[in-house]
C-alpha positions in Angstrom: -22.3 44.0 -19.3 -18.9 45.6 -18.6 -17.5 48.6 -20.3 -13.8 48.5 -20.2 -12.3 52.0 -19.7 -10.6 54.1 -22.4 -7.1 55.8 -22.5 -7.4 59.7 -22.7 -5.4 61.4 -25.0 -4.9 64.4 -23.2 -3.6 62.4 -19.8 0.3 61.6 -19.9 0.7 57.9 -18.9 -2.2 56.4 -19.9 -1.6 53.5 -22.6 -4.3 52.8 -24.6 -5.1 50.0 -27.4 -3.3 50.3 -30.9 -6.3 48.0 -32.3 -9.1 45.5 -31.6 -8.1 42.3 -30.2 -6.9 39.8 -28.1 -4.3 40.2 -24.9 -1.6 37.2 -25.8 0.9 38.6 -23.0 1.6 41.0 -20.6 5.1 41.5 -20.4 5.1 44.0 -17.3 4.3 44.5 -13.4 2.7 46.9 -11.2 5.3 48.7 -9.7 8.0 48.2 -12.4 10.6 50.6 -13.7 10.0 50.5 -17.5 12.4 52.6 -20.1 11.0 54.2 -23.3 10.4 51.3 -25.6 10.1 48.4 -23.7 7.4 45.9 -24.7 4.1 46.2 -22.7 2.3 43.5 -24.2 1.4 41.6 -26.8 -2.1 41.9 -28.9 -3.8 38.9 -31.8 -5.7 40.1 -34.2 -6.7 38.1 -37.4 -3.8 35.8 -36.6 -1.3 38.7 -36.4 0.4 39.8 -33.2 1.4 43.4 -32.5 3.9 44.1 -29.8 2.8 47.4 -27.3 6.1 49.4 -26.3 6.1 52.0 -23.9 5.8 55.7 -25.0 7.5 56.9 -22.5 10.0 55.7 -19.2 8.1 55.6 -15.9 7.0 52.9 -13.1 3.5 51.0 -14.0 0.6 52.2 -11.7 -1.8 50.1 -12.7 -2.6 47.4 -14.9 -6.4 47.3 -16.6 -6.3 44.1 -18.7 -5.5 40.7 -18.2 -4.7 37.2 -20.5 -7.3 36.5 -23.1 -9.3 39.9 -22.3 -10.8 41.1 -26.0 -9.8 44.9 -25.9 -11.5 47.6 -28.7 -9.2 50.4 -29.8 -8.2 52.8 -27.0 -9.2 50.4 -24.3 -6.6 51.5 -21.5 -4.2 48.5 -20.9 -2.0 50.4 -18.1 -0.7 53.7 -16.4 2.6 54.7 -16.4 4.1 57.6 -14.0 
C-alpha cells in the first residue's frame, strides 16, 4: 500500500490538495519559472473540475503526482522555491 505524502502548513512552497479527487492535468514542469496565480493543475471530483493556481511565484522543485493519480486533501502535488 502507498501513502502519498502531505503538504505541511508551516513549510513555504509546498502545494497541497484543495479536495479529494482525481489529477485531470498538470499544467507545469520541474524546473519552471511560475508567477503567483498561474494554474498548477487541474483536479475531478463528482464531475466538477477545480483549477490549482500557484500561491506564490517561484521555480517548481519537484512534482509528486502524476495523470489519473486519486489524491485526498492535502496530498502534496508540488514544491515551489
Amino acid at each position: 500500500m502507498h501513502f502519498h505524502p502531505k503538504a505541511l502548513k508551516d513549510v513555504k512552497g509546498q502545494i497541497g490538495a484543495p479536495m479529494p479527487g482525481k489529477v485531470v492535468d498538470i499544467k507545469v514542469k520541474e524546473g519552471s519559472r511560475i508567477e503567483k496565480g498561474k494554474q498548477l493543475c487541474v483536479l475531478s471530483a463528482m464531475k466538477m473540475e477545480t483549477v490549482v493556481n500557484s500561491p506564490m511565484s517561484g521555480t517548481i522543485k519537484k512534482i509528486y503526482i502524476t495523470r489519473d493519480m486519486h489524491l485526498e486533501g492535502d496530498d502534496l502535488i508540488l514544491e515551489i522555491e
